[in-house]
N, C-alpha and C positions, 0 to 999 in steps of 0.2 A: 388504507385507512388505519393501519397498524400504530404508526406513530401517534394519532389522536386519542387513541383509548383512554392513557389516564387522565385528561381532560375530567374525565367523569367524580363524579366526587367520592371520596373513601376504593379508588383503582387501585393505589400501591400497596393499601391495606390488605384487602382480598387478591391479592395476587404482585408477592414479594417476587424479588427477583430471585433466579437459582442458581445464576451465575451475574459476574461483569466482564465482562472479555473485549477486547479490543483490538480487531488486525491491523495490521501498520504495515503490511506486503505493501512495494513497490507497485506500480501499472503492473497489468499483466505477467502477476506470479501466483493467480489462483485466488484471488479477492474475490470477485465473483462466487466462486464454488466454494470459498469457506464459510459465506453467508448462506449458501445453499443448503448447505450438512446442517445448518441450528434453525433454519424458518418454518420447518414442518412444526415444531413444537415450542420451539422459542421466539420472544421478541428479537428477530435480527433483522437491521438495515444495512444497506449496502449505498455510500456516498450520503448518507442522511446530512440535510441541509448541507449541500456542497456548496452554494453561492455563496453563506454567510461564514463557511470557513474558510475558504478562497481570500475574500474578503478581509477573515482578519491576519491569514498569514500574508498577504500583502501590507497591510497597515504593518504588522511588524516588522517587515523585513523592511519597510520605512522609517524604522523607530517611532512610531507615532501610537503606539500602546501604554499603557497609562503598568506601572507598577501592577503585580497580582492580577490587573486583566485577563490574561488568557486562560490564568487557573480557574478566573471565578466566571468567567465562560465556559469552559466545561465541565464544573460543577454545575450550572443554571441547566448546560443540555442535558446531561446525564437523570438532571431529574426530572427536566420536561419529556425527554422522549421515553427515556425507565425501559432501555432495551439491554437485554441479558446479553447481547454480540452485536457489536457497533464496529461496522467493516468498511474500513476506509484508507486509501493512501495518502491520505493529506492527517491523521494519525502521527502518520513516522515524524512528519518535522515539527510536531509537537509534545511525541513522546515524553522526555522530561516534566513538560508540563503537566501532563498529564497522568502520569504515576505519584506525582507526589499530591497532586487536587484530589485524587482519589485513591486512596491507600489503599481499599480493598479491589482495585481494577488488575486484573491479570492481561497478556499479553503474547497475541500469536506474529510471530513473523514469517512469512510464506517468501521463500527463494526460489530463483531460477537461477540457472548454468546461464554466467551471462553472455556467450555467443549465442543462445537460443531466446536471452532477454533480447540482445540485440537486433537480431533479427523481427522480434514481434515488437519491439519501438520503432521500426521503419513502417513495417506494416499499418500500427494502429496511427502513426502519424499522418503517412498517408494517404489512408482507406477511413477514418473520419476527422477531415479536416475542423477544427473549433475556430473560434472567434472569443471578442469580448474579454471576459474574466479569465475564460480558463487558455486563451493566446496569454493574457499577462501574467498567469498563472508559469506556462512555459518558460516563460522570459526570468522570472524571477526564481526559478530552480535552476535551469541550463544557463542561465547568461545568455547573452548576448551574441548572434550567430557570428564566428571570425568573421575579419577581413577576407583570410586566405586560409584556404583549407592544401593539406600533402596532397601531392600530386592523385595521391591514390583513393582518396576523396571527391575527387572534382564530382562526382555524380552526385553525390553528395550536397554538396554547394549548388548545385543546379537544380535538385528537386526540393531547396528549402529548408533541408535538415540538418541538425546538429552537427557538427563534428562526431567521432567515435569516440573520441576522449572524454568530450563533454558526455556522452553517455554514461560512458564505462566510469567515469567519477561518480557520476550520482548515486551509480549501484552500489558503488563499494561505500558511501557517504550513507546511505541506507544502515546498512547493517553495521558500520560503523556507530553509527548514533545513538541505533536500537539497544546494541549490545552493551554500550556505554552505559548509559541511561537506566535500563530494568534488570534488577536482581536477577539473579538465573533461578531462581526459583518462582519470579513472577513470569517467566518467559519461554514460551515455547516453540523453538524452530523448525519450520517443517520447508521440504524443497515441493514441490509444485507437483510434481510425478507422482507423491508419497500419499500425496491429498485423500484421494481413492481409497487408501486402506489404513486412515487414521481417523477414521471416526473413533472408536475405542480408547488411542491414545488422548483424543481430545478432549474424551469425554472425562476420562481419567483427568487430564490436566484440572479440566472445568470444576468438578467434584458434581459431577451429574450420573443419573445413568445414563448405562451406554446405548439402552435400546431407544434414547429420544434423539438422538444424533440419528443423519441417513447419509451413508455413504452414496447413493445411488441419486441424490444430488451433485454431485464432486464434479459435475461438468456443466458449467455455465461460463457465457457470454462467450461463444466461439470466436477466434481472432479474427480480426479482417485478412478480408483476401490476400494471399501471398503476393508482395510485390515483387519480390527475387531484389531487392537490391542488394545484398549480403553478397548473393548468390553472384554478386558481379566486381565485388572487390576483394583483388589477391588473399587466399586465407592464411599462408604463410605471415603478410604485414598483421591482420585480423588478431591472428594470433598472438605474435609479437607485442602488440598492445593491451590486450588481455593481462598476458603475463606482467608487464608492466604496472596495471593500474590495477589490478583485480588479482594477483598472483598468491598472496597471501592467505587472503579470505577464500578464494578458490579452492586452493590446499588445506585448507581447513574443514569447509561444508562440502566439498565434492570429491575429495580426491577420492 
C-alpha cells in the first residue's frame, strides 16, 4: 500500500523526500536487494508500475512517442508514487531521460561478472517462463532469436534461448549507456557481491544517515533453480566471447 500514501491530501508536505535515487542494474545484479537496504525506512519500490513502462518502452522503440513524452512521464510518476528508491531494470533504457526530467535524481548501477550474469539469465529465463508484454518486452531488447546459432550453442537453440552474444551485448549496452548518460557524480557503481557491505557507502551517496540503510536485507529474490546450461557449453568458447564483447568493461569493473 506503500505507493498509495500521497494520494492523501498535504502527504509530500508532511513527509518530503530524503533522498531520489534510482537503480538501473540489469536482471539479476542485486535489484531486488538494493530495494531491500532502503524499504525498512524509505519509500522504495522494486519494478513499480512495470506494465505501463513496458508499455512505453515499447511504443518507443516504435517511434510512436510524441516529443518530451517520456520525460514528462517520469516527472507525472516521480510525483505520483514520491519514493525516495525507485528500483528497476527498465530504468537503464531510459536513463537519459530520466536524469535530465529530474535534475535532482541520483543513480545506482548494481554489476555482475558477466559469466555469472550469464549463467543466472539461463536460469531465470528458464525457471520463470513470461508471456504477453514482458515476451515482447524480451523480443524488443534481445532481438529476434537467429536462424542459426555456433555449433556450440545448439542447446541453446533448443531450449528457446538467446544466443550468448545476444546476451553478452546487452550487458555491456547496459553499462555503456549508464555510464554515458549520468555525471559520475550523479552515479554510483557497485558489483553485486559488494551489495552486503555498502549500506554505508550508499548511504553516504544518498546524503542520508547510515543507520536507516540495513545491510541485513542485501539478499532478496533467490535465483531460479540452477539449470546447468552454462555448465554444458565449452568454457574455453564462453570465454573467448566474453572477452570479445565484454573485454573492456570487464577490465575496467572487475579486473
Amino acid at each position: 500500500f506503500v505507493k498509495h500514501y500521497p494520494k492523501i491530501p498535504g502527504y509530500r508536505l508532511i513527509h518530503p523526500r530524503r533522498c531520489q535515487v534510482f537503480g538501473v542494474g540489469s536482471p539479476k545484479t542485486g535489484t531486488h536487494s538494493l530495494t531491500g537496504i532502503f524499504e525498512k525506512n524509505f519509500r522504495a519500490l522494486h519494478e513499480a508500475e512495470v506494465k505501463q513502462q513496458i508499455e512505453l518502452l515499447l511504443r518507443h522503440r516504435k517511434g510512436l512517442c510524441r516529443p518530451g513524452e517520456i520525460r514528462q512521464w517520469f516527472v507525472d510518476r516521480s510525483h505520483r508514487l514520491w519514493l525516495d528508491c525507485d528500483v528497476s531494470h527498465l530504468h537503464g533504457h531510459f536513463v537519459a531521460d530520466i536524469a535530465e526530467a529530474i535534475p535532482e535524481a541520483i543513480f545506482i548501477l548494481t554489476l555482475r561478472e558477466p559469466r555469472s550474469w550469464l549463467d543466472s539469465a539461463f536460469n531465470q529465463t528458464l525457471g520463470r517462463p513470461v508471456g504477453g508484454h514482458w515476451a515482447e518486452l524480451r523480443t524488443a531488447v534481445y532481438g529476434e532469436k537467429p536462424n542459426h546459432y555456433p555449433e556450440q550453442e545448439k542447446a541453446l537453440q533448443a531450449l528457446g534461448l538467446y544466443s550468448i552474444s545476444q546476451y553478452l551485448d546487452r550487458w555491456a549496452e547496459r553499462i555503456e549507456r549508464v555510464t554515458a548518460a549520468i555525471a559520475q557524480k550523479r552515479l554510483l557503481i557497485l558489483k553485486i557481491h559488494e551489495l552486503e557491505n555498502s549500506a554505508d557507502c550508499i548511504a553516504d551517496f544518498c546524503g542520508v544517515d547510515r543507520q536507516l540503510l540495513s545491510a541485513k536485507e542485501a539478499h532478496r529474490f533467490p535465483a531460479a533453480k540452477k539449470a546447468g546450461v552454462l555448465d554444458g557449453i565449452d568454457r574455453d568458447y564462453v570465454d573467448s566471447l566474453i572477452r570479445e564483447r565484454c573485454g573492456t568493461l570487464l577490465q575496467k569493473y572487475f579486473s
